[in-house]
N, C-alpha and C positions, 0 to 999 in steps of 0.2 A: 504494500500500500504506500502511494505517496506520499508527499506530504500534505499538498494541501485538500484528498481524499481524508487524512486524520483531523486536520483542521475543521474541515467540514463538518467530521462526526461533531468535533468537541462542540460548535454551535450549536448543533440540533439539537442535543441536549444539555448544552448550559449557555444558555440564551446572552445571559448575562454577559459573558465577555466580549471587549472591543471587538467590532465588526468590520471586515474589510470593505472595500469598496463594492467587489465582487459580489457577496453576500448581500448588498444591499439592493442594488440591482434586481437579485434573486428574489428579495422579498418583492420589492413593486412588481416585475410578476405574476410572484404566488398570488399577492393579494388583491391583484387584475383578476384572473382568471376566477379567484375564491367570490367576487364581486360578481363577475359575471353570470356566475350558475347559482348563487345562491343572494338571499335578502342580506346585504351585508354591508359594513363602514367599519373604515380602523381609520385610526388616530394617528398623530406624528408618529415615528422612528418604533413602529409595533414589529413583532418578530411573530409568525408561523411556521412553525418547522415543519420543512414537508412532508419529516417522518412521522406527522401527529395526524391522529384516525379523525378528518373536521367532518362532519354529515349533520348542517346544524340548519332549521327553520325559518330562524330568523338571528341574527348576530350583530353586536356592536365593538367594538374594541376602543378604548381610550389611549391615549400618548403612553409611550415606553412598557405598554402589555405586551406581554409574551405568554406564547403555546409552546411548548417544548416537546422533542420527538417522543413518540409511545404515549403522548398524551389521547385520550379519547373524548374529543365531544362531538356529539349524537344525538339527532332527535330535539334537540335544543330550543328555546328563544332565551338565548344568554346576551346579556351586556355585562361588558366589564368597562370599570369606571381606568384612571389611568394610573398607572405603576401596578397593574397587578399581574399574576404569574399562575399560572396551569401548568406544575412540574409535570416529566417521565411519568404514565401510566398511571394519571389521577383520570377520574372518570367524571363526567357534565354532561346531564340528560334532564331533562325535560325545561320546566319555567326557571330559569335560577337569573338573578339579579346579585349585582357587587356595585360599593363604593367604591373609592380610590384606594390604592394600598395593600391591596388583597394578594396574599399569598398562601399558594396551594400546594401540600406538600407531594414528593412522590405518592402514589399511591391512595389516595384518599378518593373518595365516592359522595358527590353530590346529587339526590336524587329527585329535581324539583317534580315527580309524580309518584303517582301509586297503581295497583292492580286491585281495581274492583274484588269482593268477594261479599258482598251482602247476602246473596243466595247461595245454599248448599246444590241446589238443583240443580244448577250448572257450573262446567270444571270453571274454575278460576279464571283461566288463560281466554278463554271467552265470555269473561264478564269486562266493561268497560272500564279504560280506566281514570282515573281523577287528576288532576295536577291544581292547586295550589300556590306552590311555588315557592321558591326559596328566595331570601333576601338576605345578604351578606351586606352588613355595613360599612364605614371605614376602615383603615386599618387595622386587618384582621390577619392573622397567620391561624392557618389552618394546618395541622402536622399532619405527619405520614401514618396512612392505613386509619384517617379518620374515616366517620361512616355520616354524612348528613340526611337525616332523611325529610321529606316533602312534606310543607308548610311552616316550616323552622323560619324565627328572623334570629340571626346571630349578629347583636348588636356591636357598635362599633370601638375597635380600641380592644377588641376580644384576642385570646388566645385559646384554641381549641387542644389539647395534649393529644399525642400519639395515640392512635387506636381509637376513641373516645367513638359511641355512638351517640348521635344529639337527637333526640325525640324529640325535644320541645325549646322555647325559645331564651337565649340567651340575651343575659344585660349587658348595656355597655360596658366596657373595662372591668370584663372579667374572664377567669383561667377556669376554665371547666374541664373534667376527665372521667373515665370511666364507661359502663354500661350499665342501663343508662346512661350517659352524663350528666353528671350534677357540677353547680358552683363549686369549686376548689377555694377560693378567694378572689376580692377584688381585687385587680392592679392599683385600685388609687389608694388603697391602706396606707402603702408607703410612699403619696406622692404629695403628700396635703403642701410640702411647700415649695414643692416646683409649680402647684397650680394654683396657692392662695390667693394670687393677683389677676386671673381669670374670673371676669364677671359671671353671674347668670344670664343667660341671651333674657331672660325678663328684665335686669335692671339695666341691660345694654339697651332695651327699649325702650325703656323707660329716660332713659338719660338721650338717647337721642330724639323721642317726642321732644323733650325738653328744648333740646337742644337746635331744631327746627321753628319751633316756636320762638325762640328768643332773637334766632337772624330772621325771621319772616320778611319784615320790612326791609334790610339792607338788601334781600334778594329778592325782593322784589323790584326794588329800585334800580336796582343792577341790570334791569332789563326793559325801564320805564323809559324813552326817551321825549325832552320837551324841547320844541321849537317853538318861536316867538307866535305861529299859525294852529299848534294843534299840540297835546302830547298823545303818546301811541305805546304800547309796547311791541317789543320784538323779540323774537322768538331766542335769538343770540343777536348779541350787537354787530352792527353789522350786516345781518342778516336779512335776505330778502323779507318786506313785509307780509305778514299773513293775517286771516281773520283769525285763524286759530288763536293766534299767542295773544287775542285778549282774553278768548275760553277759557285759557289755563292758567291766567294769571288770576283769574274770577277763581278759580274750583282751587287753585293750592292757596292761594286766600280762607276761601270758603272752611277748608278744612280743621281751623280756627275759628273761624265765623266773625272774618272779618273782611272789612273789604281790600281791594288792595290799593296802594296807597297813587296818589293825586288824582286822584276820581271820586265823584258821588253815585250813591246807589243810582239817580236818575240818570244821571249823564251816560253810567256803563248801560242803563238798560236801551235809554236813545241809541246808541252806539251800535248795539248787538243787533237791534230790531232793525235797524238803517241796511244790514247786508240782502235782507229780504228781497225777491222779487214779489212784486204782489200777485203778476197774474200764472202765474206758475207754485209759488208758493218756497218754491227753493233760493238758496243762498249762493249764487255763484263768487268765488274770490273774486274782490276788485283789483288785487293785484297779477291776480293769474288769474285771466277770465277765459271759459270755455274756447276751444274753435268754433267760431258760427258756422265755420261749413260742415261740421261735424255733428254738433248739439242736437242732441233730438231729449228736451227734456220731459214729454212725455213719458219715455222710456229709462229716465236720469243714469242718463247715458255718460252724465263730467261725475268723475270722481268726487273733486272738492264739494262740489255742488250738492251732490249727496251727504258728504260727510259733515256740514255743517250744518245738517237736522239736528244728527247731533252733538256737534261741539257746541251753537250756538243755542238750540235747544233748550240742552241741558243748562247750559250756562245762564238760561233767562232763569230756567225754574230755580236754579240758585238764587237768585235776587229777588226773589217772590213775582217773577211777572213772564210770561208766554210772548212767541210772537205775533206781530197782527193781525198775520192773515194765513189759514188753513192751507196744508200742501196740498195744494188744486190736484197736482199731476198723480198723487198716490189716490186720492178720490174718488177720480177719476177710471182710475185704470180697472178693467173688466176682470173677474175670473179669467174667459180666455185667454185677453190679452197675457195675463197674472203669467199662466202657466205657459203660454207660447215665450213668455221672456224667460223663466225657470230652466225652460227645457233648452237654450239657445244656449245658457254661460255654458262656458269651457269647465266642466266640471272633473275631467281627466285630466286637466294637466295645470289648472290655474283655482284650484277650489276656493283660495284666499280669497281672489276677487269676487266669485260667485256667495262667499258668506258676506262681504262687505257691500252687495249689491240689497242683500237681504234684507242686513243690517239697516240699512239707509230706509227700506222699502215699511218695515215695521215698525223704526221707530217715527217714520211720518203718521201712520196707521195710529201709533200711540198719541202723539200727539195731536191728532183732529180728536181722536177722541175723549181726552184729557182736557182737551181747551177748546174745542171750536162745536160741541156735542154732535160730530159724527154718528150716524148709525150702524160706520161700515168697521164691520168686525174683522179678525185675522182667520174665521174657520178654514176659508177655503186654503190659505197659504200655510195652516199648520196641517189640512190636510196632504197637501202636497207633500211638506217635509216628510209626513208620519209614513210616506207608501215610497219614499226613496232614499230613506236611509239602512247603511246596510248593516244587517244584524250580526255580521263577525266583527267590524272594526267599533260599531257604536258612532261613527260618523257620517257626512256627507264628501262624496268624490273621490279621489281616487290617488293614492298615490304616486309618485314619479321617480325615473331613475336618478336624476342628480340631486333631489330634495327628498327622498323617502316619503316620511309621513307629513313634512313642514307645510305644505298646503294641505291638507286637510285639516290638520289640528290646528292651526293659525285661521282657518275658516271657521271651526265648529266654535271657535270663540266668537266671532264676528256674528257669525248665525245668531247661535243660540244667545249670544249677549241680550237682543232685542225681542228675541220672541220667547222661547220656555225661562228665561230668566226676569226678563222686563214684564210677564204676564202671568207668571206662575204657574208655567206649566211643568208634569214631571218631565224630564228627558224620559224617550225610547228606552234606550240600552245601556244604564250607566255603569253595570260591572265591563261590558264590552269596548265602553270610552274609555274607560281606567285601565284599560289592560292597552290599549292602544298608544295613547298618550302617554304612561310612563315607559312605553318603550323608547318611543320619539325620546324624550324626554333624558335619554343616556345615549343620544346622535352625540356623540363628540363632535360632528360637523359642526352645529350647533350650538353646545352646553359645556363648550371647553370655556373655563371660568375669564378666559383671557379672550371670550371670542360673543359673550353675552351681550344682547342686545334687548332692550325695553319691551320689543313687540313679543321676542320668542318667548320670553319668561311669561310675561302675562297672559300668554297663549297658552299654556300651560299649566299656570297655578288657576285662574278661571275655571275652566272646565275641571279639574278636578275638585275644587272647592264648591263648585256646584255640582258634582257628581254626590260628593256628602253629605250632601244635604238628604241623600236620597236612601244611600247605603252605607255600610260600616267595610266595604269590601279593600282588602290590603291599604286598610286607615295608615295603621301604624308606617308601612314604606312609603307613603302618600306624606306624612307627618316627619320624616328623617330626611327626605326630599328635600322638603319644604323649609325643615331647619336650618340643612347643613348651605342652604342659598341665601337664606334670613344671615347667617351668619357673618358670609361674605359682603354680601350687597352692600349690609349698614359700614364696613370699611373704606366704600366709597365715595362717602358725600363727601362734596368739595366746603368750605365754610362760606358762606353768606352767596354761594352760585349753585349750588342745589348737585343733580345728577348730569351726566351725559346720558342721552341716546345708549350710546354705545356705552358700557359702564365704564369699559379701563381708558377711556378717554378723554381725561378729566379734565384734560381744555378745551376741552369742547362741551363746556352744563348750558343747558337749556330751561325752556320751559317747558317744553314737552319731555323731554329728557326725567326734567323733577317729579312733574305733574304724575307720569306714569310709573316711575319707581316710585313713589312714595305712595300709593296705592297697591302696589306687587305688594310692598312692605306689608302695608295693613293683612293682605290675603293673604301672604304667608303665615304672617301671625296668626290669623282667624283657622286658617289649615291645623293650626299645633294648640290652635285653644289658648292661644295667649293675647289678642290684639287687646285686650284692653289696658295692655300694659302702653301702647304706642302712644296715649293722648292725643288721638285723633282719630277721624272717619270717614274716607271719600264721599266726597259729593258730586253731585254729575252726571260725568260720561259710567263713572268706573265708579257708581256707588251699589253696597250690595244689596240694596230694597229693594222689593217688586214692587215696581210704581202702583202699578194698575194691574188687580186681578181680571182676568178674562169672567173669572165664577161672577164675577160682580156687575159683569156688563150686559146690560138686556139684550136679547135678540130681536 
């Protein structure tokens, strides 16, 4: 054998060492062609050894994960978060989920399902079988010839002992062994003063409610501009003008309950009401005004146009006052019409747009009948939804090969924001949305903490925080989710300029930027059963009340 035939071996099974050029090459291959035939995404500098048995359903891989030779995953919908590791001959089959961190030692057995036997009547191997699922949290080291079996959450910061069988669910920072396994002890017995100075994420929210509150005014101001003709705000200084960034300056105000600052309540609601068209009943941007040769707003065909039903919308109902005049063009519009426009959007390959079209369409719907006493209800348009959504994903459309789930799940919030959440209706499928979305939800493409952005997050914590509402289904990984983001996010506010858009790009804070993390904030919080520690509560676009019951509305 050669030499670099020996080289070879030693990567396949110990990942971990420096890798030549060669080998790296090798991988963007492997994980082309792995891409190609199966539902799959890896992360920066990930390693597959082609000597490992992969036949997996659905798969994500995070930055610097590794599969090493003789490893077996099969049968699978595994995400692994980044740095974690699937040594020689450990085994991964069925639902199984990881944080970051995770390491798996040779020979261990994770088994996110089970085999049916409720009846003696029939052999075993022909009864159905279950899957649950397995949830591995942060840094975890799992040793050689462990046995994890289906439904287990092994919390994070855990250590699992050699051999050990896990039945049931382990707490964070802690060494568990034996069969069963039981607690051995906590890791943090002996760590009380390496971690004294570590807050509780309750008084970290507490302290930056606080702390939001006390700059409100300088950041708002920061984005208030006065000329001797008019003052305005913008979105970033600089920044082309928008209608929007008086919306958000109104609602991160609001969320204090106050106004924001060199404006009166009258003056912002003239202002807001001013964007209107009357005979259309839409808002097109005065600064970016639709193509006339385009515009068909019957059909509210301009993006902006639509979208500021509800920035502006909502932002009256904040100041206690509506707009003047009912959106004609949703009043308008016929069942057939309704459904010949449904059936047109691009629902295979743009879903986003197709919920944002919705989005516009229901909350004009909510609004004539909130303010203008409409008698036109949304039956016909939730019946549409009710008979084309699909019963495996829990959403609408369809996913794509360069975005996976990102369009559908970033639509099923746009959707459902305005109709079963603005109306109070239950969702269809909500153990089938959850199982969905927290796949998306471990796309590295996506949820790499250096790659987060405002829309994806709250495309995500939404829909599942309304899916709760509903069921108790995989609460707990729905709630460690939802923490271990709460955690990070509140690390990025800028002082007295709020958020970015993009989070790690923090010269770049906006108002929209602010407006929309500081409401992810609250729903992550609300997710883990703590927001009332935030001192604060979205108002608006992004508040979590069902304005208007549909039970409530006469036919």
């Amino acid at each position: 054998m050669d030499r670099n035939q020996a080289k070879h071996r030693e990567i396949d099974y110990m990942p971990w060492i420096t890798k030549a050029e060669i080998e790296i090459h090798e991988q963007e291959q492997i994980q082309q062609r792995l891409a190609e035939t199966y539902s799959c995404s890896f992360g920066k500098n990930c390693f597959v050894s082609p000597q490992a048995i992969f036949f997996p359903d659905a798969f994500q891989m995070g930055d610097r994960s590794y599969i090493a030779g003789g490893a077996i995953v099969r049968n699978t919908s595994l995400s692994m978060g980044a740095d974690c590791s699937i040594n020689s001959y450990a085994v991964v089959t069925g639902k199984v989920s990881m944080g970051d961190g995770v390491r798996i030692a040779s020979h261990a057995s994770i088994y996110g399902f089970n085999h049916g036997y409720e009846t003696t009547h029939q052999p075993i191997f022909k009864q159905p079988c279950t899957s649950k699922g397995i949830h591995i949290g942060d840094d975890v080291w799992i040793g050689a010839n462990v046995v994890i079996l289906d439904g287990v959450r092994i919390g994070s910061h855990s250590i699992i002992a050699a051999g050990a069988i896990v039945t049931k669910d382990v707490p964070d920072y802690s060494i568990v062994g034996g069969n069963p396994a039981k607690v051995i002890r906590s890791r943090l017995n002996n760590e009380a003063p390496l971690n004294s100075d570590k807050q509780p994420i309750e008084k970290k929210l507490q302290n930056f409610g606080n702390k939001v509150k006390e700059q409100l005014d300088p950041l708002l101001r920061h984005y208030l501009v006065s000329t001797p003709n008019e003052t305005f705000f913008q979105d970033r200084p600089g920044f082309k003008r928008t209608a929007r960034a008086y919306c958000d300056a109104v609602e991160i105000a609001a969320l204090f309950n106050v106004l924001p600052p060199g404006w009166t309540k009258e003056e912002l609601i003239v202002k807001l009401q001013s964007f209107q068209d009357s005979s259309t009943g839409l808002l097109p941007d005065p600064w970016s005004p639709p193509d006339a040769t385009l515009y068909e707003p019957h059909l509210l065909s301009d993006h902006l146009s639509r979208y500021h039903l509800l920035a502006v919308g909502y932002a009256l109902e904040v100041l206690g006052a509506s707009l003047l005049h009912p959106i004609h063009v949703v009043e308008n519009m016929s069942t057939e019409q309704l459904y010949t426009k449904l059936e047109s959007l691009p629902w295979d390959n743009n879903a986003w747009s197709c919920g944002d079209w919705i989005d516009s369409y229901a909350t004009g719907l909510y609004l004539n009948l909130k303010h203008f006493e409409s008698k036109k209800r949304p039956d016909d348009l939730f019946g549409w939804l009710q008979t084309h959504v699909s019963r495996t994903s829990g959403l609408w459309g369809l996913p794509t090969d360069a975005e996976t789930w990102l369009q559908p799940v970033n639509g099923f919030y746009r959707l459902t924001r305005a109709t079963y959440a603005q109306f109070d209706i239950p969702l269809p499928y909500p153990d089938k949305t959850i199982d969905t979305v927290l796949a998306h939800s471990r796309d590295q493409q996506f949820f790499r903490f250096d790659h987060l952005n405002a829309c994806n997050v709250l495309d995500v914590v939404h829909p599942l925080w309304l899916c709760l509402k509903q069921t108790d289904y995989r609460k707990e990984e729905i709630k460690e989710w939802a923490k271990r983001h709460l955690e990070k996010v509140l690390d990025f506010w800028v002082d007295e300029r709020g958020f970015s858009f993009q989070l790690v790009q923090q010269e770049s804070t906006g108002l929209q930027g602010t407006e929309m993390w500081l409401s992810i904030i609250f729903l992550l919080a609300d997710v883990c059963g703590i927001s009332q520690h935030v001192g604060y509560r979205p108002k608006g676009v992004h508040r979590i009340e069902a304005p208007l019951s549909l039970s409530s509305i006469q036919s």
